[in-house]
N, C-alpha and C positions, 0 to 999 in steps of 0.2 A: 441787508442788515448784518454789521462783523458782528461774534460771538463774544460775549463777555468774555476776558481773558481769565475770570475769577474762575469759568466752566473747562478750562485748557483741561484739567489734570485727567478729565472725566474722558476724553480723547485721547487720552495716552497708553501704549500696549503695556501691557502688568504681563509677568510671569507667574504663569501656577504650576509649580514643577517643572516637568522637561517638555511643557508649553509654552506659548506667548499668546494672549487674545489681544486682538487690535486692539482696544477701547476696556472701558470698564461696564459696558453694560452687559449685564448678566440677565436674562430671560429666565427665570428660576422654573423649575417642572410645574406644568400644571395642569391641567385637564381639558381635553380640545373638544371633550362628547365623537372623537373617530376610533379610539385605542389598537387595537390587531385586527375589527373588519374593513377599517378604511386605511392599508399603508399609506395608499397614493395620495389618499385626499392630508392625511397626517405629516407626510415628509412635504407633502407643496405646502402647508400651513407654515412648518417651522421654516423653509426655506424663504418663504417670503419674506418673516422676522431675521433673517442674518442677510438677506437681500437691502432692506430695511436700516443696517446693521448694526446689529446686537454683536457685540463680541463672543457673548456666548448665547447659544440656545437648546433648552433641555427639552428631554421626550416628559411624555407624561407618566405617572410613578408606571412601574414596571415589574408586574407581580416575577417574581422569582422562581415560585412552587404551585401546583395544582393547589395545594393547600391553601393558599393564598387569593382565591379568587370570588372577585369583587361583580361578579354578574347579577343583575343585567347593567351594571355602571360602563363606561368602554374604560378598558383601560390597553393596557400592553403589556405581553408577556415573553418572559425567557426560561420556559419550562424545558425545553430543550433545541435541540440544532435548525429545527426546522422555522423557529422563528427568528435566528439571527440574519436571514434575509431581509425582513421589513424593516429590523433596528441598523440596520450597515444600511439602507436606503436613505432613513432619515440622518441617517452622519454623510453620506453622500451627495446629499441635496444642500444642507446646511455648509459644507466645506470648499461648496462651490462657488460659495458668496464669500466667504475668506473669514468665516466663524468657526469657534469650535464646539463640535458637541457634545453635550452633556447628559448624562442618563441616572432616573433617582431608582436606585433598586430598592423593591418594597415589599415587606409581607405583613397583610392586615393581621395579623394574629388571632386573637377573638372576636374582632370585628368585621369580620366575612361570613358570609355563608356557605359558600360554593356550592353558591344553584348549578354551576353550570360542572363544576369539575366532581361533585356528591362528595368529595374528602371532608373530614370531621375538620371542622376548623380548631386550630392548636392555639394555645395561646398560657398566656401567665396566671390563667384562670379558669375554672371552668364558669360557663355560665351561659347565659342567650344572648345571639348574638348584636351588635347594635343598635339594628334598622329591625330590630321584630320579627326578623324572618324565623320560621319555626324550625328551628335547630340550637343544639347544645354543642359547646367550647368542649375540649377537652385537657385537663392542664398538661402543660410539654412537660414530660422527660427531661433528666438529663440529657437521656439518648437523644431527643428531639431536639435540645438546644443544640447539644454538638451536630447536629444535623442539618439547621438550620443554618446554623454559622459555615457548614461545606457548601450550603446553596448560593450565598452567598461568593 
């Protein structure tokens, strides 16, 4: 069966900066339940989707700071160098299918805990935090803002 030619545009490579994605499908970030204990199982998911092909395909959000963590949800983190291995996997697996990839950096602010990292969660308020876990927010700093915005 031919493709409606009304669908062509959606088949056409767009530039986003000093990139080109095939196509216009965008796989937006979103949560797979693998985050940093499963690279392998994480980077074969997304590859499949740009196998599949999605022009773009993104990791799932990507806590940025110890402060920031979302345990026991999976997520992925870029705390520091040691986990740019499993983030360059999933861009390596995804680029193999001729996608490009994309990554949401995230810091829950007052709506974490950090069961797993014990840092005070920071945020624009103090208060408890989302999900009922028993911990108190504490409100960021200027110093914390500008701090956050380096993590970034």
């Amino acid at each position: 069966m031919a493709r409606n030619p009304y669908f062509d545009i959606l088949f056409e490579p767009v530039k986003i900066g000093p990139v080109t994605t095939k196509n216009r499908f965008y796989q937006v970030p979103h949560s797979a339940a693998m985050g940093y204990k499963m690279p392998n199982s994480h980077a074969g998911m997304r590859a499949i989707k740009a196998e599949g092909g999605w022009g773009v395909v993104c990791t799932d959000i990507v806590s940025i700071h110890p402060t920031s963590d979302d345990a026991p949800y999976p997520y992925l983190t870029l705390w520091d160098d040691a986990d740019i291995a499993a983030l360059a996997l999933v861009a390596e697996k995804v680029h193999e299918h001729g996608a490009l990839a994309g990554i949401e950096l995230w810091h829950g602010g007052s709506s974490v805990a950090n069961l797993f990292s014990r840092e005070a969660p920071i945020g624009a308020e103090s208060g408890r935090a989302t999900y009922n876990d028993p911990v108190q927010s504490r409100i960021a700093t200027k110093s914390d803002i500008k701090e956050i915005r380096r993590w970034y």
